[in-house]
N, C-alpha and C positions, 0 to 999 in steps of 0.2 A: 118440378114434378107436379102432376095434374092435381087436382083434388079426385077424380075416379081413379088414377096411379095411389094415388096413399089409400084409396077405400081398400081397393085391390089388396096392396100388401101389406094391411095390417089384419084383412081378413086371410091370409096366408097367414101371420105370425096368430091368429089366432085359434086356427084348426092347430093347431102344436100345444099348445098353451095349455098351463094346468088349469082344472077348473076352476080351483082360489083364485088364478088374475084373471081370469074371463070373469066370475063375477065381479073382481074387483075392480075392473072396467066400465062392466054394466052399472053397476052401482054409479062410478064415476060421471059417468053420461046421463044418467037419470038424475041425479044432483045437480048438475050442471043446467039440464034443460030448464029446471026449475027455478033458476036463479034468475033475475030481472036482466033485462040487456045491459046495466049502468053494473052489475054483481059478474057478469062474463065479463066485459073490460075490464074490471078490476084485476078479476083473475087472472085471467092472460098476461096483463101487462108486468102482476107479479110476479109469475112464474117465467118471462123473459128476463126480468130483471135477476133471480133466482140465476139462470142459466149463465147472464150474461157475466156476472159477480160472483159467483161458482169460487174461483179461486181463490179471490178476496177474503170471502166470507169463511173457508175452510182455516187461513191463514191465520181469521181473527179469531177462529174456535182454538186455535192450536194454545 
């Protein structure tokens, strides 16, 4: 998928969206901008790891 395909259809999922996740989006992306580009890798790389370890980590909450 493009990066203009996901612009597209996440501004589809967001005309539906309640106003709490549309701000809580905005909010999201405004935080983020503001973060140094060495604070975005981090992020990112945590939140694939998050994704990728999902199971694991649910296993070791149990």
């Amino acid at each position: 998928m493009t990066n203009k395909q996901k612009q597209i259809e996440i501004s589809k999922r967001l005309e539906t969206a309640p106003d709490a996740i549309v701000q809580e989006v905005l909010d999201y992306l405004i935080e983020f901008e503001r973060k140094t580009a060495e604070e975005q890798k981090r992020i990112i790389a945590l939140r694939e790891i998050l994704v990728e370890k999902r199971d694991l980590l649910l296993r070791l909450g149990q």
